[in-house]
BAFI-3210 file (N, C-alpha, C; in Angstrom, 3 decimals, decimal comma, padded with zeros to 6 digits):
// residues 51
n [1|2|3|4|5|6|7|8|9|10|11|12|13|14|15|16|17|18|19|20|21|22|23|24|25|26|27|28|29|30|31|32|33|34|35|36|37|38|39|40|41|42|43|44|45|46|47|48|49|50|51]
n.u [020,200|020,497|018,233|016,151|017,359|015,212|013,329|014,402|016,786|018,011|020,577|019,529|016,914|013,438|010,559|008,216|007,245|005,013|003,928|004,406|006,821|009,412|011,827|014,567|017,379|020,841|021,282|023,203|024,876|024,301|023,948|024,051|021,351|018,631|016,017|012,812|009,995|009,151|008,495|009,638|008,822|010,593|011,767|011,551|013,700|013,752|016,116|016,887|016,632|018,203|016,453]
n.v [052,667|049,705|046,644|044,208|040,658|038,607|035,292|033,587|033,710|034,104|033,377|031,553|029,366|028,032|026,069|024,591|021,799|018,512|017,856|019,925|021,570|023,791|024,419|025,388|026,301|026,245|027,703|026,695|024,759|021,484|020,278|022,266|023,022|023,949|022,648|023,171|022,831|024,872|028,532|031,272|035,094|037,813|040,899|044,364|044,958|045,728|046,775|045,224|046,761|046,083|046,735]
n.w [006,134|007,450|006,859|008,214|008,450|006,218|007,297|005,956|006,003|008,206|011,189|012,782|013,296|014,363|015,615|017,041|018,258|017,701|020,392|021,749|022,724|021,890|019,644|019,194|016,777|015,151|012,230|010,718|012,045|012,826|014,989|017,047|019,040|021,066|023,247|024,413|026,568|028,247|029,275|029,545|030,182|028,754|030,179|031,174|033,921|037,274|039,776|043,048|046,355|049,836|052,886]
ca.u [019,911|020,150|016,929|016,667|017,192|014,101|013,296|014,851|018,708|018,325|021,225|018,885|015,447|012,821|009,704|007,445|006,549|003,758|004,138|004,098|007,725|009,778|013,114|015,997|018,269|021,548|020,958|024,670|025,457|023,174|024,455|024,106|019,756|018,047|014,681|012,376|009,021|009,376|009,505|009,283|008,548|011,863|011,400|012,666|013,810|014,387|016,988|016,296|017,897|017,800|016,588]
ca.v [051,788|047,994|045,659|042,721|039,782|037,880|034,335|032,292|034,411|034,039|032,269|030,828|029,266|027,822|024,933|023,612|020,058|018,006|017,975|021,645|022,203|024,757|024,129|026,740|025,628|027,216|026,768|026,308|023,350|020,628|019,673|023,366|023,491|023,527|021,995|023,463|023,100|026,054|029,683|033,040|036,740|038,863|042,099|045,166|044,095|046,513|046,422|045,162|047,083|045,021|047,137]
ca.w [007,247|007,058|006,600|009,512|007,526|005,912|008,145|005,136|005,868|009,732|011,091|013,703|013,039|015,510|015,686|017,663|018,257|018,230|022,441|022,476|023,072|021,508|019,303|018,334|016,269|014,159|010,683|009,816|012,549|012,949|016,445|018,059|018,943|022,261|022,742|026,238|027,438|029,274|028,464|030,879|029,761|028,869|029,994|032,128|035,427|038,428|041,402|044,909|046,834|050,674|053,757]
c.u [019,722|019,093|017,567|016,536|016,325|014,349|014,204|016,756|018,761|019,484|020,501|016,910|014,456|011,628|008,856|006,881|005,418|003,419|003,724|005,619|008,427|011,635|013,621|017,181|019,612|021,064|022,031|025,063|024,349|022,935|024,105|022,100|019,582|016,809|013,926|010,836|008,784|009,324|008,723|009,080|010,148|011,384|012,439|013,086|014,327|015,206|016,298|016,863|017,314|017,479|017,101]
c.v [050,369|047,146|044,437|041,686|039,100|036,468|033,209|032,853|034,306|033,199|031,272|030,407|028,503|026,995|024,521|022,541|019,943|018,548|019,231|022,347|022,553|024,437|025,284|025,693|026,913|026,451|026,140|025,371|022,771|020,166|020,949|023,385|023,098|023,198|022,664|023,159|024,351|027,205|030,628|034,312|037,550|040,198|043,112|044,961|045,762|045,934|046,228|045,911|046,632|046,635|047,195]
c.w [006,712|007,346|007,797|008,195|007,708|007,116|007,195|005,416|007,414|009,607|012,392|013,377|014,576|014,970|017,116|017,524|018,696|019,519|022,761|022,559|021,909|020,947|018,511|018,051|015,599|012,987|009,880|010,732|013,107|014,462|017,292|017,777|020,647|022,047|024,399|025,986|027,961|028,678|029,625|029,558|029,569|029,000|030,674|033,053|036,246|039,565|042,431|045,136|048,841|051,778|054,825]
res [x|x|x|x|x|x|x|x|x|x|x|x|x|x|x|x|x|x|x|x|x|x|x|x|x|x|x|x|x|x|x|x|x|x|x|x|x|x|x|x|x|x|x|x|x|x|x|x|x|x|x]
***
């Protein structure tokens, strides 16, 4: 079975700023990162289904 790779072999790393907000970056292009404020819960989600 294969090992998750250590935080230094990610190809994605992550930061927070002073401010509070939250940066993802790639580690191999300098230009590909988002930056948010913001963040929700990922979880399970169920169907509506409409009456």
């Amino acid at each position: 079975m294969e090992s998750a790779p250590d935080e230094s072999q990610a190809e994605y790393g992550s930061f927070t700023t002073g401010g509070g907000d939250v940066v993802i970056y790639d580690r191999e292009n300098p230009e590909a990162w988002l930056q948010s404020n913001y963040a929700v819960d990922v979880g399970a989600t169920s169907e509506r289904t409409s009456a």
